[in-house]
C-alpha positions in Angstrom: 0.0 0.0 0.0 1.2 3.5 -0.8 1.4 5.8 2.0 -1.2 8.1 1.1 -3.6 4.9 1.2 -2.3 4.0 4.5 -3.1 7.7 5.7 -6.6 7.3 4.7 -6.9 4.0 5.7 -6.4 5.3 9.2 -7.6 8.5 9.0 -11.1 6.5 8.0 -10.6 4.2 10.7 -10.7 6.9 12.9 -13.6 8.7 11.4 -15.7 5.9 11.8 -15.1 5.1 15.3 -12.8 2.4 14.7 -9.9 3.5 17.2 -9.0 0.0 18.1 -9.0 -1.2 14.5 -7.0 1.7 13.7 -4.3 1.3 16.4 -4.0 -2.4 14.6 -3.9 -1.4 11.2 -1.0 0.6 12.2 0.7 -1.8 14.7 0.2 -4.5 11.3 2.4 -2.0 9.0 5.0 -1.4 11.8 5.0 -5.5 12.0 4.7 -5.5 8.1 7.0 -2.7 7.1 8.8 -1.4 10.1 8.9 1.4 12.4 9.9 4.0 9.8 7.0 2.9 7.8 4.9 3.8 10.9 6.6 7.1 11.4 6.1 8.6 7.8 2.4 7.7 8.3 2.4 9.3 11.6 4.0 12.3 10.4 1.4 13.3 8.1 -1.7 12.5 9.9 -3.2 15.5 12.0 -2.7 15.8 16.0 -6.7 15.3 16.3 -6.4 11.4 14.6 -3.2 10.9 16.8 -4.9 11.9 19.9 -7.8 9.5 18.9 -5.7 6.8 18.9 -3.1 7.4 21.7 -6.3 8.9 23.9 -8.3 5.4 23.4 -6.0 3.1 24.1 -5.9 0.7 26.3 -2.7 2.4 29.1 -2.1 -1.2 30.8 -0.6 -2.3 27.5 2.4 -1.0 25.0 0.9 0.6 22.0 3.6 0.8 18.9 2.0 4.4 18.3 3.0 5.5 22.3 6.5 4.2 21.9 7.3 5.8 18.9 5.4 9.5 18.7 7.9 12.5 19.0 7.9 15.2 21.5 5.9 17.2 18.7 3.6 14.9 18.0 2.9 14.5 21.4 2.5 17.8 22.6 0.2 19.1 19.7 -2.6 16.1 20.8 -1.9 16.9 24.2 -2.9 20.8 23.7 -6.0 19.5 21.7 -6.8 17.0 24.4 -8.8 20.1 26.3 -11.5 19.6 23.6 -12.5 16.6 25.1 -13.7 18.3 28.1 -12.6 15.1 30.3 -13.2 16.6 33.9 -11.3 13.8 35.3 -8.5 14.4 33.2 -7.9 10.5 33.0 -7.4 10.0 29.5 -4.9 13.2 29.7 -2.9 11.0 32.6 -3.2 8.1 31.4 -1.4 9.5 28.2 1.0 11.3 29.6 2.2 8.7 31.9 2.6 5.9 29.3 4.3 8.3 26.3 6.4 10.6 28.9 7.6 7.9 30.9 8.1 5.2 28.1 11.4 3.8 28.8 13.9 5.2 26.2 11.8 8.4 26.9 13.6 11.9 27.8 10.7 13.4 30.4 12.4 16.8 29.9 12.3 16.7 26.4 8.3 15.8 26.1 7.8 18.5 28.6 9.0 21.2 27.1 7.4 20.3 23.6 4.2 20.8 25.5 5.1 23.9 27.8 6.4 25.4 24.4 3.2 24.9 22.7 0.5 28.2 23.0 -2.1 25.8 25.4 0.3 23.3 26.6 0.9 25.3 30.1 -2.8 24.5 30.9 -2.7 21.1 29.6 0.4 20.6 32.5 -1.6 21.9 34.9 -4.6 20.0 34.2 -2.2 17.0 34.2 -0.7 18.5 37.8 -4.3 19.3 39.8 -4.7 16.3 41.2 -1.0 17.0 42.8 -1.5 21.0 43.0 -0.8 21.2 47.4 2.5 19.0 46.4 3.6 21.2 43.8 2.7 24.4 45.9 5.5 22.6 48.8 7.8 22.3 46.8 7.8 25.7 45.6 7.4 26.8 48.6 10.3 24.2 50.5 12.1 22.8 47.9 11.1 19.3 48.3 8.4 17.1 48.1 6.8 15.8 51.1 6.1 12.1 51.2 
């Protein structure tokens, strides 16, 4: 398949509601075709179909799509995660914890691609509020208390 065919394939994966069956058509053509494959295809699909996928996904388990998404990538769904209005920010966690802290992951580096980003301060502090009287002691005292 060509790789604007694999972008539509997805992108109408998505569109119909298919998250799951797009987050294995993708997993099949990193299997298939390797992770570069993957990465052009992720590259030129929009932050909203990313965020679809990475937002719906089962946390619990590796996704090929979490382990491999840049700091950019990352950081424009993150921004447009707000949209969903989630007040319990669990998708936005769940996210964050399982791209951010991935194992060959730089934290720092995923960070600032979201705190650089014109809505990614709010998106940190929606990921933060559950921790807000922690982060307020450690301004305050320099650590963290435990």
């Amino acid at each position: 398949m060509n790789q604007l065919a694999l972008i539509e394939k997805t992108q109408s994966l998505i569109a119909a509601g298919d998250i799951v069956g797009a987050e294995a058509f993708l997993t099949e053509l990193a299997d298939a075709e390797g992770d570069r494959a993957l990465m052009v295809v992720l590259e030129q699909l929009p932050p909203k179909d990313i965020l679809a996928v990475i937002r719906e996904y089962d946390n619990s388990k590796e996704s090929v799509i979490n382990l491999l998404i840049t700091p950019a990538m990352f950081a424009h769904a993150v921004v447009i995660e707000k949209q969903y209005k989630d007040l319990t920010r669990t998708h936005l966690r769940g996210m964050m914890n399982s791209v951010i802290f991935r194992e060959d992951a730089d934290p720092v580096e995923f960070l600032n691609a979201i705190g650089d980003l014109e809505g990614g301060s709010e998106a940190m502090a929606d990921y933060f509020s559950e921790k807000w009287s922690r982060i307020e002691a450690f301004a305050r005292t320099g650590t963290f208390d435990t």
